[in-house]
Steps between C-alpha positions, in 0.01 A plus 500: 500500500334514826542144562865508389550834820320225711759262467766746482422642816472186658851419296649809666412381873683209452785666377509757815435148714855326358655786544449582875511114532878542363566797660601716175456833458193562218726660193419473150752220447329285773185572475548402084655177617215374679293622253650293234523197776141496582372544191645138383274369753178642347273343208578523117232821467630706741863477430409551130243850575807609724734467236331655225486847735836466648837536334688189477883632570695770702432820253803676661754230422337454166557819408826447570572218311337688229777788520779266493355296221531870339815554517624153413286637189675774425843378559429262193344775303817691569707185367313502184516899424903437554538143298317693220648800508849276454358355202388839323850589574692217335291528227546879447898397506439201288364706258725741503751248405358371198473904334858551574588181288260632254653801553895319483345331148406832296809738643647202244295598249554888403170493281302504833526847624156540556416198658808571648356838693139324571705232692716735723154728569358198598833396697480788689109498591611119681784706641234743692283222604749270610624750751129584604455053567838538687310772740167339490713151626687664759165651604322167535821312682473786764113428521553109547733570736290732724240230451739197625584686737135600634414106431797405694360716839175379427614130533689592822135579655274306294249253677468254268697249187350662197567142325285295725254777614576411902666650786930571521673318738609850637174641579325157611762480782373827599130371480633168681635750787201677537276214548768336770473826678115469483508179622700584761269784623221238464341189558497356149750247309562530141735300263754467261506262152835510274331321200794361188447228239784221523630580118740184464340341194510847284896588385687762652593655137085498448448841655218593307289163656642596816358868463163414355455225800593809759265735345208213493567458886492849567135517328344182665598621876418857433132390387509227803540812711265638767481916518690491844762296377803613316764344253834599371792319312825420714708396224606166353179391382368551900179689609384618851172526624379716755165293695419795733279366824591128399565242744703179449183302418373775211837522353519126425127496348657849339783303366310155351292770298771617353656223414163351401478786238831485397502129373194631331655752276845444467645267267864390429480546107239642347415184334529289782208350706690470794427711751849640713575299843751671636358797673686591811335696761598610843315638730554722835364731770560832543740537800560792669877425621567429172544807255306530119849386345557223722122392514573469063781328534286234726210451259791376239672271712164371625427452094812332410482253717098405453341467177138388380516227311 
């Protein structure tokens, strides 16, 4: 351990050098970006002892993403408490059908008084309970609601797509502002990357290929990932990334890593041994007379009109 303060310390007056160097102020967020940066640049060991005593991701967004994974949770738990309820209640009135024809079939037959009397007692226990289900359902339609409802305001603030486990395109523009505002106020450069696969040789009727080849994308950047850098789904099979303190130069080694690791691990079919060639990147600076929507809408034209092949 004393070694590992040694070189921590000595870790730490680097960090405070780059950061007067740059001329930014020393706050958590900075300070954890050179961190991360220098750290690359150090041997196997001491990356590895600093990452078996430091946490690997942001604990407040986690926790977070946690909450809304919750209540994602609960609105299909809800689902299933009202799709069974239904069925107890069609088969309560499914049931009740078949004693009333019993019921129809010995009123025919006047030796069955008894039976007869057993039948109606029982008719009229299915009477009570049917009109106990009838509350119990209205009950649980009024719950579902309250809970689509508290899902649906939930969504309208969330921070992340609970299907591919990255950021919204509503609160990455407000991340994307942030940082141009930062860079304005500073000395740095960081960079934008609108990542898409070119999905021409899968069928448009195939959504479930198309959906399974999104979600593997979303899983081989997110890994790719540095802790400074952030990731979030546009739409239309498109993701951004966020390369904070990233000059032109880094973002294009940035990008070929990427794309390196995507021909990796995504394939066309999963029984094919072709490895996808059509990945389309695009790739741009953050400029500050440009604002967080129009700076998006710049990293996909750069990417439809380049492509890695």
């Amino acid at each position: 351990m004393e070694n590992i303060n040694k070189d921590l310390y000595a870790l730490v007056d680097e960090i405070i050098h780059e950061l007067k160097h740059n001329d930014l102020p020393p706050i958590p967020e900075n300070f954890r970006f050179y961190f991360d940066k220098l750290l690359e640049s150090k041997n196997d060991t001491f990356r590895h002892k600093i990452t078996s005593i430091s946490p690997r991701f942001d604990e407040k967004h986690h926790n977070e993403f946690e909450y809304e994974r919750s209540l994602n949770q609960g609105t299909k738990a809800v689902k299933l408490i009202l799709k069974h309820g239904s069925s107890v209640y069609k088969d309560t009135t499914l049931l009740k059908k078949i004693i009333l024809n019993k019921k129809d079939s010995m009123i025919a037959n006047k030796n069955h008084e008894t039976l007869l009397e057993v039948t109606s007692s029982v008719e009229s226990v299915l009477d009570r309970f049917l009109i106990s289900l009838e509350k119990q359902s209205t009950i649980i339609k009024e719950l579902y609601g309250t809970a689509a409802s508290s899902i649906k305001n939930a969504k309208q603030t969330s921070l992340y797509n609970a299907s591919l486990g990255v950021f919204n395109k509503k609160y990455f523009i407000t991340l994307l502002e942030k940082e141009r505002e930062s860079c304005i106020n500073s000395s740095y450069q960081s960079a934008l990357i609108a990542v898409s696969l070119s999905l021409e040789t899968i069928e448009v009727e195939n959504k479930k290929a198309h959906a399974n080849l999104i979600r593997e994308l979303a899983g081989t950047l997110s890994n790719a990932l540095r802790r400074s850098d952030s990731i979030a789904y546009y739409g239309d099979g498109i993701f951004s990334i966020l390369l904070r303190h990233t000059n032109d130069e880094h973002a294009e080694i940035a990008a070929e890593r990427f794309y390196r690791l995507i021909s990796q691990s995504i394939l066309l079919e999963p029984e094919s041994t072709q490895k996808h060639q059509n990945i389309l990147m695009g790739i741009v600076q953050i400029d500050s007379c440009l604002s967080a929507e129009e700076i998006l809408e710049q990293s996909i034209e750069a990417m439809n009109s380049s492509s890695f092949d």
